[in-house]
C-alpha positions as CSV (number, residue, x, y, z in Angstrom):
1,X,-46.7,24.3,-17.4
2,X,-48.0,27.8,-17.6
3,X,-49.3,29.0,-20.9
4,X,-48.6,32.6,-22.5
5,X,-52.6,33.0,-22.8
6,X,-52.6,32.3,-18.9
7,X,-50.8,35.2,-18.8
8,X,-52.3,37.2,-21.4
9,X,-55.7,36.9,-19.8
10,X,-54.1,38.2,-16.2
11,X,-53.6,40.9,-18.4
12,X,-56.3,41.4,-21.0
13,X,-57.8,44.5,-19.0
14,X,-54.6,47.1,-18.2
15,X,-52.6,46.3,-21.4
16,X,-53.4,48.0,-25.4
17,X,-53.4,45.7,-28.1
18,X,-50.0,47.1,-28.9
19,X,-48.7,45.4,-25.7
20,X,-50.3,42.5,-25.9
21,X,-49.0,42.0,-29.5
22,X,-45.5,43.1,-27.9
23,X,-45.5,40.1,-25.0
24,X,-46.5,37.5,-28.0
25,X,-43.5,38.7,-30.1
26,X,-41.2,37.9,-27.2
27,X,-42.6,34.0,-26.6
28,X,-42.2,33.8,-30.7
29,X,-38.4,35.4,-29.7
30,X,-37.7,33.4,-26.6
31,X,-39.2,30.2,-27.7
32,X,-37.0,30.1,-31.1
33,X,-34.0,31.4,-28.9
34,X,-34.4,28.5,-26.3
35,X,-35.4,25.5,-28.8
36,X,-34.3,22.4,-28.1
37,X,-32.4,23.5,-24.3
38,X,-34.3,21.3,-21.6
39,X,-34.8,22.1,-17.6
40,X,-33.4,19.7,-14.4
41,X,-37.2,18.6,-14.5
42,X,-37.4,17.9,-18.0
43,X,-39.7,20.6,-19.2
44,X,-38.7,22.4,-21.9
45,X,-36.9,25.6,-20.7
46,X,-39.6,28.1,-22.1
47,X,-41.5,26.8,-19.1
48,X,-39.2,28.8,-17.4
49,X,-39.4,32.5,-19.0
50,X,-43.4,31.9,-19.0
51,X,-43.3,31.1,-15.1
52,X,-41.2,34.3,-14.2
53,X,-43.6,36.6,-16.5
54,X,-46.5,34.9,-14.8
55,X,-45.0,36.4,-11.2
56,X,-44.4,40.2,-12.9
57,X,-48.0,40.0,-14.4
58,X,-49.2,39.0,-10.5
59,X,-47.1,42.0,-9.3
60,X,-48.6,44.2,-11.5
61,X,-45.8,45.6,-13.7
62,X,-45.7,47.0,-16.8
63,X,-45.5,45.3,-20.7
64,X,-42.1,46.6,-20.9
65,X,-40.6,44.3,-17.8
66,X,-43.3,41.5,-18.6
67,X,-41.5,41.3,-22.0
68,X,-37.8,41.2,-20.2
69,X,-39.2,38.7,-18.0
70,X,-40.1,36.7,-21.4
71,X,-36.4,37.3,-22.9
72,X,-34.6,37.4,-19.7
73,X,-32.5,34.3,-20.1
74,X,-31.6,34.8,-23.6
75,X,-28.6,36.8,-23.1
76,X,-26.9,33.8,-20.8
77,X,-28.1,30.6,-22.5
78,X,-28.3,31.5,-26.1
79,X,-26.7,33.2,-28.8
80,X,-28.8,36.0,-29.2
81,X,-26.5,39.2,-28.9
82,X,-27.3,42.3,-26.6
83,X,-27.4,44.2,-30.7
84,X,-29.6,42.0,-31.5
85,X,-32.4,42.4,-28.5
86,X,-31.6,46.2,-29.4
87,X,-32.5,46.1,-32.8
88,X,-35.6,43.9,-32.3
89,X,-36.9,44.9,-29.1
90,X,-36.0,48.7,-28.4
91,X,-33.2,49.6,-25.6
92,X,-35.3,50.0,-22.8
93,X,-36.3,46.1,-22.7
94,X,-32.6,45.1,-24.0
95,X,-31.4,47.3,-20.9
96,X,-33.3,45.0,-18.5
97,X,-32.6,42.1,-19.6
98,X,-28.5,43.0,-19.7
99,X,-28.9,44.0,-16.2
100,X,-30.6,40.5,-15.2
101,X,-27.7,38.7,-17.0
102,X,-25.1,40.5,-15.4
103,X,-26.2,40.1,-12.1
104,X,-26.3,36.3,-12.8
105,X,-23.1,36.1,-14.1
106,X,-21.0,36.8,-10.8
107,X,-17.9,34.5,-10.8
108,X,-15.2,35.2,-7.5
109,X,-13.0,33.4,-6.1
110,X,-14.6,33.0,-2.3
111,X,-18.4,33.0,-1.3
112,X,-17.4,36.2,0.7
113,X,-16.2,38.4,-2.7
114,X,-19.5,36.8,-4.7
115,X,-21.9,37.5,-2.2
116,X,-20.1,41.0,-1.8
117,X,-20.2,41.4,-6.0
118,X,-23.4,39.8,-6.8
119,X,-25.0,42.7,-4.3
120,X,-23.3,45.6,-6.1
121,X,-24.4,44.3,-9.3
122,X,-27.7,44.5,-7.5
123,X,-27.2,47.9,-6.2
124,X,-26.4,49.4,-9.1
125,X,-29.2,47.5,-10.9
126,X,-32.0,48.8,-8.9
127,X,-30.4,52.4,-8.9
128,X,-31.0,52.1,-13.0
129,X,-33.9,50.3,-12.7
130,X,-35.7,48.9,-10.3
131,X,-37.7,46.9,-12.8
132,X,-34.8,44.7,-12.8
133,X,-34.8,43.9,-8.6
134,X,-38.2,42.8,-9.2
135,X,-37.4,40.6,-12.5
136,X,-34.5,38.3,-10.6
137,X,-36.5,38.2,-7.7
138,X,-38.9,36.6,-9.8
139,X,-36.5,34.3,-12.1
140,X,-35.6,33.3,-8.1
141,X,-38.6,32.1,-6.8
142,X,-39.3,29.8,-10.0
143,X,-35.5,28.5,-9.7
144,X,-36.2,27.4,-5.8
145,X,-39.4,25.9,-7.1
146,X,-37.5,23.5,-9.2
147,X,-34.5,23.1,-6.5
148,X,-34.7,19.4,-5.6
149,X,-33.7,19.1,-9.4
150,X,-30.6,20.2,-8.9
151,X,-27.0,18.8,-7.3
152,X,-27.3,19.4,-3.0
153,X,-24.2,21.6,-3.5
154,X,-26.0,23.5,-5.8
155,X,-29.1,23.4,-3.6
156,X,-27.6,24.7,-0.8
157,X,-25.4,27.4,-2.2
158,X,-28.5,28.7,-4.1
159,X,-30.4,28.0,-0.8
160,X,-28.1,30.2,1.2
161,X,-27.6,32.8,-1.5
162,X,-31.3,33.6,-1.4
163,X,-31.6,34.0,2.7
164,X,-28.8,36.3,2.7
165,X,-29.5,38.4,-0.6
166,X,-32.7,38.0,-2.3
167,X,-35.1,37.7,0.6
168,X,-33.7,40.6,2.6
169,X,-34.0,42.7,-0.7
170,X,-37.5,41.7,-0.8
171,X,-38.4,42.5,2.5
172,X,-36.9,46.3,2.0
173,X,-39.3,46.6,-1.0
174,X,-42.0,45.3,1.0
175,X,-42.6,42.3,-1.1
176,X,-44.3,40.2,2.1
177,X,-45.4,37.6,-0.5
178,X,-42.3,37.1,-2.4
179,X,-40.2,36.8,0.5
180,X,-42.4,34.6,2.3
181,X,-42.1,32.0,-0.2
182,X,-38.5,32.5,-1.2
183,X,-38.0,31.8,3.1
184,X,-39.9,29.0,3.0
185,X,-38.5,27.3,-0.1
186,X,-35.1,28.3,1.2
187,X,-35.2,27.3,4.5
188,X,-35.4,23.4,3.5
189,X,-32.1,23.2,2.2
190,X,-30.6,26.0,4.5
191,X,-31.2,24.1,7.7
192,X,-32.7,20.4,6.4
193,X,-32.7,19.2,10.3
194,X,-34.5,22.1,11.3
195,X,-36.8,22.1,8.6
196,X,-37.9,18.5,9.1
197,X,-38.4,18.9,12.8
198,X,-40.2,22.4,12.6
199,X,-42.4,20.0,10.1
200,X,-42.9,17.0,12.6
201,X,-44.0,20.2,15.3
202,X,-46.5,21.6,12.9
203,X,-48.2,19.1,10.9
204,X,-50.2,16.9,13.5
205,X,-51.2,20.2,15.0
206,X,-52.2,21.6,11.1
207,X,-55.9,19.7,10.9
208,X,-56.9,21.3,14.5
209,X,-55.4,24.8,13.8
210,X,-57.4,24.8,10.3
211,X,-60.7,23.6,12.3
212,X,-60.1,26.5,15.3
213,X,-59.2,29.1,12.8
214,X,-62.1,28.9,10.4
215,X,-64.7,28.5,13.6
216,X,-63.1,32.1,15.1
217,X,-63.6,33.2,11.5
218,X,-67.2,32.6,11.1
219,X,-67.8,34.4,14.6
220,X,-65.8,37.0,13.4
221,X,-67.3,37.9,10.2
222,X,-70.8,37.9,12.1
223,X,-69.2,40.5,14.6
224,X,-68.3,42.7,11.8
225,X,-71.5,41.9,9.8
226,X,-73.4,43.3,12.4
227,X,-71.8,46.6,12.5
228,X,-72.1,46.7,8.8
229,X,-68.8,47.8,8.2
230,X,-67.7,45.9,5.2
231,X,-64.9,43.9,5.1
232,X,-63.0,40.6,3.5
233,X,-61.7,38.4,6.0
234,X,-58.4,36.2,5.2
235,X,-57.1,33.2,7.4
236,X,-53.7,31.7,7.7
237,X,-51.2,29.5,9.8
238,X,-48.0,31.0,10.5
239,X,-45.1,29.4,8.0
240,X,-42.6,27.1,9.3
241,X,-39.6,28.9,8.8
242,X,-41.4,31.9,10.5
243,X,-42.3,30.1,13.5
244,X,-38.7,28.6,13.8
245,X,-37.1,31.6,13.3
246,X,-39.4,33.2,16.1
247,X,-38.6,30.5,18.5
248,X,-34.8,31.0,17.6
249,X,-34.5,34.3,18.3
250,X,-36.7,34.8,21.1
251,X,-35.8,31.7,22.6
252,X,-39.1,30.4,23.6
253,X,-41.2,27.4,22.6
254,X,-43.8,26.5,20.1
255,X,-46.5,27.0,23.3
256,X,-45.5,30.7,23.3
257,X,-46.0,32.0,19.8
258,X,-49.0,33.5,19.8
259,X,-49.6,34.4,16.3
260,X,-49.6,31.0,15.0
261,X,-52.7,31.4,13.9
262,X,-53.8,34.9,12.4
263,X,-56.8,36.5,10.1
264,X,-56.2,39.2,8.1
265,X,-59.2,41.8,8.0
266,X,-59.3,44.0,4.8
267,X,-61.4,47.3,4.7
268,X,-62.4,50.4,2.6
269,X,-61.1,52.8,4.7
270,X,-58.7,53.9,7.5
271,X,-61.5,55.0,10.0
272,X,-63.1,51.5,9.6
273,X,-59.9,49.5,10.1
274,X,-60.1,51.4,13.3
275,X,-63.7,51.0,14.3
276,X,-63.0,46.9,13.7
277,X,-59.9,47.3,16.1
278,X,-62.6,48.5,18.6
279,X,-65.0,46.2,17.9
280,X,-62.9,43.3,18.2
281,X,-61.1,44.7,22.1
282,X,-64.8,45.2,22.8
283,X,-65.4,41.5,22.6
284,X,-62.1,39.3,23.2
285,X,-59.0,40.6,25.8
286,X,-55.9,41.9,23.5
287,X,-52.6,40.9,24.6
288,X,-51.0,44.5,25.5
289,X,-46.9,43.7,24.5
290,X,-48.6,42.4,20.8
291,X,-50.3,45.5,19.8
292,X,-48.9,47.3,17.1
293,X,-50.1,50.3,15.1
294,X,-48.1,50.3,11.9
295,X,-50.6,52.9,10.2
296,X,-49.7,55.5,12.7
297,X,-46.0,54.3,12.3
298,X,-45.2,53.0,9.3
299,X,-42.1,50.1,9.0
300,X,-39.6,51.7,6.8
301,X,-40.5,50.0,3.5
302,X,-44.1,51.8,4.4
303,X,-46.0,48.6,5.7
304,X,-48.9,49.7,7.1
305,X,-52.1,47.6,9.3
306,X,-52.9,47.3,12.9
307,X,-51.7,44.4,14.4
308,X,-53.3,42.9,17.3
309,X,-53.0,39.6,19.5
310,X,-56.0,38.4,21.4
311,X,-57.0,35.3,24.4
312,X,-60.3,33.7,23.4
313,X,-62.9,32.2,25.6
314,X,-60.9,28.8,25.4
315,X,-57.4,30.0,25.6
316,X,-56.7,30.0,22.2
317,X,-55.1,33.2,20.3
318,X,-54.8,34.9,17.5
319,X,-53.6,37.4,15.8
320,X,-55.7,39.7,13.5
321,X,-54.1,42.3,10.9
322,X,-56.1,45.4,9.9
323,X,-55.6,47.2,6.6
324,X,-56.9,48.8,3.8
325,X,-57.2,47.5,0.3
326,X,-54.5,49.8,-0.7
327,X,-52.0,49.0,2.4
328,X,-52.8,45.1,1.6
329,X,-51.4,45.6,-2.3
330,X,-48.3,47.0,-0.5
331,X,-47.8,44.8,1.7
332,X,-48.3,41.8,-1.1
333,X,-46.3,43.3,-3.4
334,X,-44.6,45.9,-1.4
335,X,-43.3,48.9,-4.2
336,X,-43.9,46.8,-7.1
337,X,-47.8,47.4,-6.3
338,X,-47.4,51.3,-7.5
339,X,-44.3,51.1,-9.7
340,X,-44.6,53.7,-12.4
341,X,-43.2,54.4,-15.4
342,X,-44.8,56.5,-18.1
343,X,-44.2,60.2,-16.5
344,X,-40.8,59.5,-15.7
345,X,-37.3,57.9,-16.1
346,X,-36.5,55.1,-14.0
347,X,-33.8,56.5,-12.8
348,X,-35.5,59.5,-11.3
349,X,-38.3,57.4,-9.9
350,X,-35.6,55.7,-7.6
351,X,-34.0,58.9,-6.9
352,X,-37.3,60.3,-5.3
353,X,-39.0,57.7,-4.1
354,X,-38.9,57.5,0.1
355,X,-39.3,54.4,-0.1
356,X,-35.8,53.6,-1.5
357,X,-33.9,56.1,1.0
358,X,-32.1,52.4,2.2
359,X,-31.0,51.8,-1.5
360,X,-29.3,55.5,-1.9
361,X,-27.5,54.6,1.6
362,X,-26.6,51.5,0.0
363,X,-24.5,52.8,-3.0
364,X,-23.0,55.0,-0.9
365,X,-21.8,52.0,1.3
366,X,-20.8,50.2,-1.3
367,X,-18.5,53.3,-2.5
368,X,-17.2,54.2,1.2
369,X,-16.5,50.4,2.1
370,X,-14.2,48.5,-0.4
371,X,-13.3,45.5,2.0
372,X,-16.1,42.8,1.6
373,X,-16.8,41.1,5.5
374,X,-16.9,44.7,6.6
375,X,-19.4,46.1,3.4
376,X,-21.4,43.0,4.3
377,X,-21.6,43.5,7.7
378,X,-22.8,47.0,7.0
379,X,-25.0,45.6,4.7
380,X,-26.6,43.4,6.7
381,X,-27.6,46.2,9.3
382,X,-29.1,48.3,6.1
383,X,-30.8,45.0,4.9
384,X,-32.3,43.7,7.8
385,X,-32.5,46.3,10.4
386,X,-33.8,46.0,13.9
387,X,-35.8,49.4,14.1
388,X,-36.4,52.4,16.4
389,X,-39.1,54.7,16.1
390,X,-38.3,58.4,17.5
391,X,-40.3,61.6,16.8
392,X,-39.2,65.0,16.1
393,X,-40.7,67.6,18.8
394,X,-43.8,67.9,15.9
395,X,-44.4,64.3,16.4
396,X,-43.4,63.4,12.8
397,X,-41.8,59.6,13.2
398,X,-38.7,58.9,12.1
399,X,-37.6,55.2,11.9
400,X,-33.9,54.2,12.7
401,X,-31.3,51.7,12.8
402,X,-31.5,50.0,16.5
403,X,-28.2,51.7,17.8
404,X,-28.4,54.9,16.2
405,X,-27.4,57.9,17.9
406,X,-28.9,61.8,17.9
407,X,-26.0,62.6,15.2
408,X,-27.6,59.8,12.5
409,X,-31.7,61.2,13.4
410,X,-29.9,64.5,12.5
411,X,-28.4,63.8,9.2
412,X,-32.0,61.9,8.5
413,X,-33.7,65.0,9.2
414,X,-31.2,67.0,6.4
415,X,-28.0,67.0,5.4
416,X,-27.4,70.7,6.6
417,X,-28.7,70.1,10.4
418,X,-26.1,66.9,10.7
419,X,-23.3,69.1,9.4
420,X,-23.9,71.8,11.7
421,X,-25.7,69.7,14.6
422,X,-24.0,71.2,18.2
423,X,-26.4,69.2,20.9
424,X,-29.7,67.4,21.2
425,X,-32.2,67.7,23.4
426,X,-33.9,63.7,23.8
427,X,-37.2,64.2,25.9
428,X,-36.7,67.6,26.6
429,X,-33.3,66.7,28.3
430,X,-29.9,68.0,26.9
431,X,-28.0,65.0,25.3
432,X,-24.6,64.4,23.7
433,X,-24.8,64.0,20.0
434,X,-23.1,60.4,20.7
435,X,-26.5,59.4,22.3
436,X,-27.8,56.0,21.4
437,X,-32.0,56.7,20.8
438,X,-34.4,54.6,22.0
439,X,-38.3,53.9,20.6
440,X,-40.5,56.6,21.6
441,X,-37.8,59.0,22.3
442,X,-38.2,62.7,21.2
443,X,-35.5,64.2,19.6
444,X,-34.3,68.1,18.5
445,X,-31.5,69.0,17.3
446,X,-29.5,72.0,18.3
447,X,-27.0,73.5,15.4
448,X,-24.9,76.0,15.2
449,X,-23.9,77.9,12.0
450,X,-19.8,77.8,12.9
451,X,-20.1,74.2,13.8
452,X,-18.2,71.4,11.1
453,X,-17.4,67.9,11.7
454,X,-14.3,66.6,13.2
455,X,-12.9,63.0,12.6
456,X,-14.1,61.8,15.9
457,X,-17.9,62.2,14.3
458,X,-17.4,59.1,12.7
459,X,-17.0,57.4,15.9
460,X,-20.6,58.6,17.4
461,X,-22.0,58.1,14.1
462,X,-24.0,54.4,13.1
463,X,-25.7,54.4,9.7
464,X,-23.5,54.6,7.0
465,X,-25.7,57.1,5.4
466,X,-24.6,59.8,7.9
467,X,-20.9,58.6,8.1
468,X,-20.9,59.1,4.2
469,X,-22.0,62.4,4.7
470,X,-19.4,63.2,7.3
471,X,-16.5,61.8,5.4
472,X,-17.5,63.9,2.4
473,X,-17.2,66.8,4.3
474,X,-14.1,66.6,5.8
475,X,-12.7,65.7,2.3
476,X,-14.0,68.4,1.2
477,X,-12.5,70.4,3.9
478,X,-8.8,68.7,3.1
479,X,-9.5,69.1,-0.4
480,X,-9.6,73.0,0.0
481,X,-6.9,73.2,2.3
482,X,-4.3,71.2,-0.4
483,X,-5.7,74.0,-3.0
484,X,-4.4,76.4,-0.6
485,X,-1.8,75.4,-0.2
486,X,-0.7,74.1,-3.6
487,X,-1.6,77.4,-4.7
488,X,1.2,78.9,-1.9
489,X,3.7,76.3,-3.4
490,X,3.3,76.7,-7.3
491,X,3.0,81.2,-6.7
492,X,6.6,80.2,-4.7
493,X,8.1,78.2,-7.0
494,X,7.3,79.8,-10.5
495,X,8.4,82.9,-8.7
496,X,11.9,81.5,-8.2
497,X,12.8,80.5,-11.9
498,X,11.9,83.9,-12.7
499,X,9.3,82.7,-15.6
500,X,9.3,84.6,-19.0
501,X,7.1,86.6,-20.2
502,X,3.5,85.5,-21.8
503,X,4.2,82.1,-20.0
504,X,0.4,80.5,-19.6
505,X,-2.2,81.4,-17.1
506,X,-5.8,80.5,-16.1
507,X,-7.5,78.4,-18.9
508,X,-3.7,78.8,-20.7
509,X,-2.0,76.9,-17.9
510,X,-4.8,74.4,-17.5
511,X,-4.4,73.4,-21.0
512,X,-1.0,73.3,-20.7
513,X,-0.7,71.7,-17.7
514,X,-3.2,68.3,-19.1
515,X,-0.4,68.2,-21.7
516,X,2.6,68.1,-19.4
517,X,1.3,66.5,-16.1
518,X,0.7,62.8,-16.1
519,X,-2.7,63.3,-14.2
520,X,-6.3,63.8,-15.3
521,X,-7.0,67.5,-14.7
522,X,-10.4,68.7,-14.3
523,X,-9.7,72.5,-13.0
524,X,-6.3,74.5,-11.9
525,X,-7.7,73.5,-8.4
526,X,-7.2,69.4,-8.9
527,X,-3.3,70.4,-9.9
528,X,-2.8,72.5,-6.7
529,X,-4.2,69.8,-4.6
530,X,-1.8,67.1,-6.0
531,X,1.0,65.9,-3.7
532,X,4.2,65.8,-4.5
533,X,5.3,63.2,-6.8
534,X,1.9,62.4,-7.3
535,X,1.8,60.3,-10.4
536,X,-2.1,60.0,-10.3
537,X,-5.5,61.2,-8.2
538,X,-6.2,61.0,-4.6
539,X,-9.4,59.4,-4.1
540,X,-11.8,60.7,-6.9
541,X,-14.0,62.7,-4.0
542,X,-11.6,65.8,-3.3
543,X,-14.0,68.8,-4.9
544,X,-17.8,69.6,-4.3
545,X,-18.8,67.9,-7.5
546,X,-16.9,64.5,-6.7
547,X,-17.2,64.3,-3.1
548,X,-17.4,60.7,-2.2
549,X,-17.4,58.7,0.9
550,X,-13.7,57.9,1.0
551,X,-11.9,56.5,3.8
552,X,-10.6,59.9,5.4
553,X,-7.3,58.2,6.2
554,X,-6.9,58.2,2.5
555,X,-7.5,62.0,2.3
556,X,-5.7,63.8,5.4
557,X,-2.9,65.0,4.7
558,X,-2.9,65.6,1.1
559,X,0.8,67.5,1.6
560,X,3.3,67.3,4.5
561,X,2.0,69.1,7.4
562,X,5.0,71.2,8.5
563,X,7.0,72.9,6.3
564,X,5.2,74.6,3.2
565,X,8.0,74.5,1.1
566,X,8.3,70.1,1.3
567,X,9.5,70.0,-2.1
568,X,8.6,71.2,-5.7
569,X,5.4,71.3,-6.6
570,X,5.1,68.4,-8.7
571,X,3.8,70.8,-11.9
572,X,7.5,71.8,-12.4
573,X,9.2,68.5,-13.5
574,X,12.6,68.2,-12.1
575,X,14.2,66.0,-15.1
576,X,14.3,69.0,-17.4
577,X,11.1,67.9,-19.2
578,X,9.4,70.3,-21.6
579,X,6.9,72.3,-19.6
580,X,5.2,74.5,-21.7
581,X,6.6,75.5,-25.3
582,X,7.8,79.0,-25.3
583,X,6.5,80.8,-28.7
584,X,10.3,81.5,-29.8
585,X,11.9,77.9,-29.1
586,X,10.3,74.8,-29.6
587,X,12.4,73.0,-27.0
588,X,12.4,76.1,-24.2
589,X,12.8,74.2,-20.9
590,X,12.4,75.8,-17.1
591,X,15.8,75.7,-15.4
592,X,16.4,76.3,-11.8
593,X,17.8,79.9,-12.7
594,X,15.4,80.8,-14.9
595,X,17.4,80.5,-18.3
596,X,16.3,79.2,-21.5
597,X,19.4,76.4,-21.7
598,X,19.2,73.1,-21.5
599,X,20.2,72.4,-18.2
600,X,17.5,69.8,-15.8
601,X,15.9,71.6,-12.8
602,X,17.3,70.7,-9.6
603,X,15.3,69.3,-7.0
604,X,15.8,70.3,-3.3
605,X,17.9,68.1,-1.4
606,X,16.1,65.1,0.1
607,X,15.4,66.2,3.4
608,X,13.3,68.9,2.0
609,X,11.1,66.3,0.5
């Protein structure tokens, strides 16, 4: 069992005294909070909190979500109140740990609806903090560490939870080590069968890899050595679930995975992970289709080396990644390497960081797609994305969705060049905006300043990101057009009962209108746009300021198409209800002939309604 000085001394050299008293107050907190309450295994379950800090403190992070990562269960498991942690602890930590705890406490009906909830709780999470992403993923691992403890139905529904959630999310942020373990640990209870013969396949062949890898190493390192071009050379054998999964999808053999066995080269510098690229060709034949160069094009969570796959003198091969000591902490510990917090709020540092453009795409989607099999089949394209890698004509690369058309690189590029996008031109050839784009393809967009999108955008449209941005438009468009014309209908009709004089208008009518109309009222504009006999809001996305992704069916429409006058406007209530108090009589009502009596309005016959 980890110890809280373990940890402390990962930490002795970036943390005050301050902090380090702070992270000793929370083991005091957590320990007195969890006494007596025992693991599966039998340790005691501070082991627990200690073992998830442990992970934050290898990723890096800050006292603040090392001291979450202490508390993090005490919400759940104990009686310690969410006051309580306020009070003792300061909001900021108490914030993190409520979001851990209500992302654990997910409770539906069918694994489709908690696998659907469980990621907005996630979604929303990071969007607050993403302090709290990297906390569960954390509180994760250990759990899987400690799975064989458990029930098998617990094992695999925890199992299958964390391939379809938790290692994906990983992966996004760039976490290679975290997800690489949470695979691995996974993928035993996932697919036992395939585990045990992946195992069988490996292990007799483990002893010989080990020997052929750390010969190739030594000749290696005297290559580079001789160059003087420093560098730290790292060895490992491909994971099991990695090689599996390879053979799955590829549908080849073990015999045709040739980066079973790979060294990872770590340099000072960008020119020398180049130069070593050379050096290496120079001496051993690369494998053409395995070449990658990842620095020139980063993957979209900003994973950057150069991979390369080459035939030794005996037949062997290997693969050998190049990076930097920077791009090697990224590509460990992906954005959690240079999360910061001290100039900023958390929230903004999601907001701008290009890293996290999937995550903003992802709260849209979740607000544009209510049904859960289709928000996680979105999802799982946003998630775990087969990429393309196009260019704009000044070579700038833009990475995208396999399947994405010359509308989506459009809205990528900006919001205004989608909206108004009229052609593209892919490799100097004109295109249709439907295009699907291909890797390597160069791609310019053609607008137009009259152009606007029509429903049948959505159709040539892939990522949700861009089809969110469409659907807001055209709401917005049907939006302004039921302003229009509720304007038209209200002028009409409060021109018929001939109203008195001083009756309400602007800011007056508003006011009165929020007294008399059974709708929240945010501007005269929100009343004109109501249909009639609307007893509540359209979707909450008709204006600028609230334009949402809703489903456009939802929005078209907003009055009957044909006839302007379809029926009252629903402002004038036809039951003879008290509109507005007139100055002079308390109980003035409107009346279809304008008279102050007592008489209901009449509505139009029904087939003007």
């Amino acid at each position: 069992m980890i110890r809280i000085d373990d940890i402390l001394e990962k930490v002795s050299t970036r943390f005050s005294e301050k902090e380090i008293a702070l992270l000793q107050k929370a083991t005091v907190f957590s320990a007195r909070a969890h006494k007596g309450q025992v693991r599966r295994s039998g340790e005691p379950y501070l082991s627990h909190p200690l073992e998830v800090t442990a992970q934050l403190a290898d990723m890096n992070l800050d006292a603040t979500a090392l001291t979450a990562g202490l508390l993090h269960d005490v919400l759940e498991d104990t009686d310690v109140t969410a006051e309580e942690l306020r009070e003792t602890f300061g909001k900021d930590i108490a914030s993190l740990v409520e979001g851990v705890t209500k992302i654990s406490r997910v409770q539906e009906s069918s694994p489709e609806l908690q696998r659907a909830e469980t990621i907005r709780k996630i979604i929303l999470a990071m969007t607050d903090d993403m302090r709290v992403i990297f906390i569960k993923l954390a509180d994760r691992l250990h759990n899987l560490r400690t799975l064989k403890f458990l029930p098998e139905a617990a094992q695999k529904r925890i199992a299958a939870e964390t391939m379809e959630i938790y290692a994906p999310i990983a992966d996004r942020l760039g976490m290679g080590r975290i997800k690489a373990e949470l695979e691995d640990l996974a993928f035993r209870y996932v697919e036992p069968e395939e585990y045990f013969r992946m195992a069988a396949l490996l292990e007799p062949r483990r002893k010989k890899s080990e020997r052929t890898l750390a010969e190739f190493q030594r000749t290696l390192k005297r290559k580079i050595a001789e160059s003087r071009i420093p560098a730290e050379i790292q060895s490992r054998i491909k994971r099991p679930y990695s090689v599996w999964q390879k053979m799955k999808t590829q549908k080849i053999d073990f015999g045709q995975v040739y980066d079973y066995l790979a060294l990872r080269i770590i340099t000072d510098s960008v020119r020398n992970c180049y130069q070593i690229l050379g050096l290496i060709h120079q001496s051993w034949p690369p494998i053409p289709s395995r070449f990658r160069d990842f620095i020139a094009m980063p993957k979209p969570n900003l994973y950057q080396a150069l991979h390369t796959t080459i035939l030794t003198e005996d037949q062997s091969s290997f693969e050998i990644q190049l990076r930097t000591a920077e791009m090697h902490a990224l590509a460990e510990n992906g954005i959690a390497a240079h999360w910061r917090y001290k100039d900023k709020d958390a929230q903004a540092l999601v907001k701008e960081d290009r890293r996290l453009h999937w995550l903003r795409e992802m709260v849209e989607l979740f607000k544009e797609q209510r049904d859960p099999k289709e928000f996680l089949k979105q999802l799982k394209i946003n998630l775990i994305p087969e990429e393309v890698y196009v260019f704009t004509p000044r070579g700038r690369v833009i990475p995208l969705p396999a399947g994405a058309s010359a509308l989506d690189f459009a809205f990528r590029i900006h919001t205004e060049i989608g909206l108004h996008a009229a052609g593209a031109k892919i490799n100097g050839k004109s295109s249709p905006l439907r295009t699907p784009l291909r890797t390597g393809d160069i791609v310019e967009i053609l607008t137009a300043p009259d152009r606007e999108p029509s429903r049948n955008w959505l159709s040539m449209a892939f990522t949700s990101g861009a089809r969110h941005l469409i659907k807001r438009r055209l709401n917005q468009r049907d939006f302004q057009r039921a302003v229009a014309l509720g304007r038209r209908l209200w002028e009409r009709e409060t021109a018929r009962y001939r109203l008195p004089a001083g009756f309400p208008e602007g800011d007056d009518l508003l006011a009165g209108l929020k007294e008399a109309v059974s709708v929240p009222l945010r501007s005269l504009e929100y009343f004109y746009a109501l249909r009639p006999g609307e007893d509540r809001p359209e979707p909450e996305n008709h204006g600028p300021d609230l334009a949402g992704p809703s489903a456009p069916e939802e929005t078209s429409g907003r009055r009957p198409g044909g006839d302007p006058g379809a029926g009252p406007h629903p402002g004038i209530r036809p039951a003879g209800q008290v509109l507005f108090p007139d100055p002079g009589r308390a109980d003035h009502r409107i009346s279809h002939d304008g008279k102050g009596d007592h008489r209901p309005c009449r509505p139009l016959p029904p087939d003007r309604q």
